[in-house]
LUMKE-967889 format. One record per residue (C-alpha): residue in one letter; x, y, z. Coordinates in steps of 0.05 Angstrom, whole numbers, plus 5000, padded with zeros to 4 digits. Example, Ala and Ser with C-alpha at 12.3 -4.5 7.8 and 13.67 -1.06 7.14 Angstrom:
BEGIN
A524649105156
S527349795143
END
This chain:
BEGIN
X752553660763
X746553140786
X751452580784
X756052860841
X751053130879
X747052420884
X754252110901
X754352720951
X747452580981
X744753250957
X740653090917
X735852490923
X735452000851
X727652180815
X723851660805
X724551950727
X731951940727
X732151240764
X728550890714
X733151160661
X739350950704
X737150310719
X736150140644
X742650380631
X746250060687
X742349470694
X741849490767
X736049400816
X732850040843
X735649860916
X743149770884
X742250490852
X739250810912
X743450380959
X737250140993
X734749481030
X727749181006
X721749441053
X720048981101
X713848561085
X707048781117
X705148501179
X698548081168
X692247961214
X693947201231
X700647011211
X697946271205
X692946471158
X698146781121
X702446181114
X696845581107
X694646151046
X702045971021
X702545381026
X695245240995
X697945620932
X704845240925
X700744570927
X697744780867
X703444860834
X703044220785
X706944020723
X704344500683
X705745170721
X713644880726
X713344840652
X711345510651
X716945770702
X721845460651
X718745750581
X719846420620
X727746260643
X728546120569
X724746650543
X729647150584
X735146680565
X733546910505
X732847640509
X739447720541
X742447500479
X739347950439
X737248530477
X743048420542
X741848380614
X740949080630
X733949130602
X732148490642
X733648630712
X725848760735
X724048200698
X728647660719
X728048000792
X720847840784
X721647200757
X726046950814
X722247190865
X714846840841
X720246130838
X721646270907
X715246420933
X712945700906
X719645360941
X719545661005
X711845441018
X712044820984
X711944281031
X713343531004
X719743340975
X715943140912
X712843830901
X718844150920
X724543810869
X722144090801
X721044790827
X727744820866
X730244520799
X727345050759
X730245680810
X737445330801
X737245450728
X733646150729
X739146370795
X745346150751
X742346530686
X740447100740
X747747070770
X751347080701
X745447650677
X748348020746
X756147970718
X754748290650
X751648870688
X757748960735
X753548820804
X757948140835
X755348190900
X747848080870
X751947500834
X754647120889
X747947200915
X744946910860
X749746310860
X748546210926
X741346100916
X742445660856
X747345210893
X741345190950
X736344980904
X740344550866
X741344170928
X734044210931
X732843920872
X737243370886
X741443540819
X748643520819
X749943710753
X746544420765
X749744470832
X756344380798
X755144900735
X752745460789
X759745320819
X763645340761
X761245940745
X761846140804
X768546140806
X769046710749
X766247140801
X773246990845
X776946990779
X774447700762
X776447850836
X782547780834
X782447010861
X783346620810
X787846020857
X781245990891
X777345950831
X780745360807
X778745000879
X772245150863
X771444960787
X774844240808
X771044160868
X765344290818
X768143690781
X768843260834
X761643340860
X758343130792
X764342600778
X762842230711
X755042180722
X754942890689
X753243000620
X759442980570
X758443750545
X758043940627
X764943590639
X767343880585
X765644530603
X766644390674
X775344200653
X775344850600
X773045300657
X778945060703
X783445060651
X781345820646
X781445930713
X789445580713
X791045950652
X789046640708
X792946270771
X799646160730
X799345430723
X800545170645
X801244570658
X794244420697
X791944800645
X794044460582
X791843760621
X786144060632
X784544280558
X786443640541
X781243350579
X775643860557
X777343590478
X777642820502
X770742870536
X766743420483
X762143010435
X762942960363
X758443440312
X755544070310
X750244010358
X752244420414
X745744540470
X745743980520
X739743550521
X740643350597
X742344010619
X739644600574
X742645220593
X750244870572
X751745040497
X758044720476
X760844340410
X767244160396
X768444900352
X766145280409
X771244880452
X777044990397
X776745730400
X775145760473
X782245320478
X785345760436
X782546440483
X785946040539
X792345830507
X792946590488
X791646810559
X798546330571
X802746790528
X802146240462
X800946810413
X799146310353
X792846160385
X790246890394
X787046840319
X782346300342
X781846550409
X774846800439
X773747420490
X773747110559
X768847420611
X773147650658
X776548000589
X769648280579
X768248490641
X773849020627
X771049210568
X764049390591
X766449790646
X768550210594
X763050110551
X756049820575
X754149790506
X759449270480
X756448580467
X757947920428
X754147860373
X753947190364
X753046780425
X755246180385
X761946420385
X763246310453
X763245940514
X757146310548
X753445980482
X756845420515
X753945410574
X747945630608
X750046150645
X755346430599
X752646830557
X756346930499
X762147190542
X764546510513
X764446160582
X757546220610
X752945780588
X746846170563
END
């Protein structure tokens, strides 16, 4: 009876209930109460406000970065075992304290590692946002990663945000725009991007094709993924550590997308895609992969183990 008098506006969400909901949703407490954030507190002297700013993000020195990035991959790591719905306050928290040190940091030189840190916390944020069903939040996130990848001066994260963002169309419903994306992606790191990133980079478009009804891009492009993937069993990428991808995560991930083409002989081999997944937690939040290696999302940093994020 609660639940349709909430959707009703009868009855207003407690603060008891909302915590329980939020954990079980994994949604912010605006998105369940379908609220803005409150408007920061006007201050005495806005410029003492802002020089206080700025002061802090000066002081933000090798060190503290390296700290930002132990906590991305802590929470990296607790989505895989735990999921993202018991992270949202956390990895809310986390983005917003990156922010804070971009937006009042002043020199280019101060500013490149921390906008380099937010583009890999956004994209792990923006895949974290998927799992839990909220895409707006999502594109949001992507957008901010692209921003700061840009930033950062980084091309390779600029194009991973944008190739996964692109799932985010797929799961949509536009998956001919998704391939523009993923191969504009491509185009903007070219071949100065690390081998397991253009490999992922060509098995996410050949996904995406797989989705648009075009074979034949997408065996060229699966092609390409197995020409470019390096040998051996190491699959986390040293230039780029939120991609994990080896050449058996690629062969089951080709054989997910050859499936997806109507080539039954590869569904044995074949790995859950995301936007497969997404079904499947609508209907049940509680399904998960249990071992991220087994997929694509332990391919790539923001994938979780949906088998096409990278974790």
């Amino acid at each position: 009876m609660y639940v349709s008098e909430w959707e009703n506006g009868k009855r207003t969400i407690s603060d008891r209930y909302a915590r329980v909901l939020r954990l079980l949703l994994g949604v912010t407490d605006g998105e369940l109460r379908d609220t803005g954030p409150e408007p920061a507190a006007p201050t005495a002297d806005g410029y003492d406000d802002l020089l206080s700013r700025i002061d802090s993000a000066s002081s933000v020195g090798e060190s503290m970065v390296k700290a930002f990035n132990d906590q991305t991959e802590l929470l990296r790591t607790m989505d895989r075992q735990r999921g993202a719905a018991a992270l949202v306050d956390q990895m809310t928290g986390h983005l917003s304290a990156l922010e804070d040190a971009l937006n009042f940091a002043v020199l280019p030189s101060a500013r490149r590692p921390v906008a380099l840190a937010l583009a890999g916390a956004s994209t792990l944020a923006a895949w974290q946002a998927i799992d839990s069903g909220a895409v707006e939040r999502a594109w949001r996130h992507y957008e901010l990663a692209k921003r700061a990848a840009r930033d950062a001066e980084e091309p390779m994260y600029l194009a991973h945000a944008m190739g996964e963002q692109a799932y985010v169309l797929c799961e949509a419903g536009r998956p001919a725009l998704a391939v523009d994306l993923v191969r504009d992606a491509r185009r903007t790191v070219g071949p100065s991007g690390s081998a397991r990133l253009r490999a992922w980079l060509y098995a996410a478009e050949a996904e995406m094709c797989a989705h648009a009804g075009m074979p034949d891009d997408c065996r060229r492009a699966l092609e390409a993924a197995m020409a470019v993937i390096p040998p051996g069993p190491e699959d986390r990428d040293p230039d780029m550590l939120s991609i994990f991808l080896n050449g058996a995560h690629l062969a089951r991930w080709q054989g997910n997308v050859l499936a997806l083409l109507g080539e039954e002989s590869a569904a044995q081999c074949a790995v859950v895609s995301p936007c497969v997944r997404r079904a499947a937690r609508m209907c049940s939040r509680a399904t998960r992969v249990p071992d991220p290696s087994s997929s694509p999302r332990a391919m790539s940093p923001g994938m979780s183990a949906s088998g096409i994020h990278s974790m």
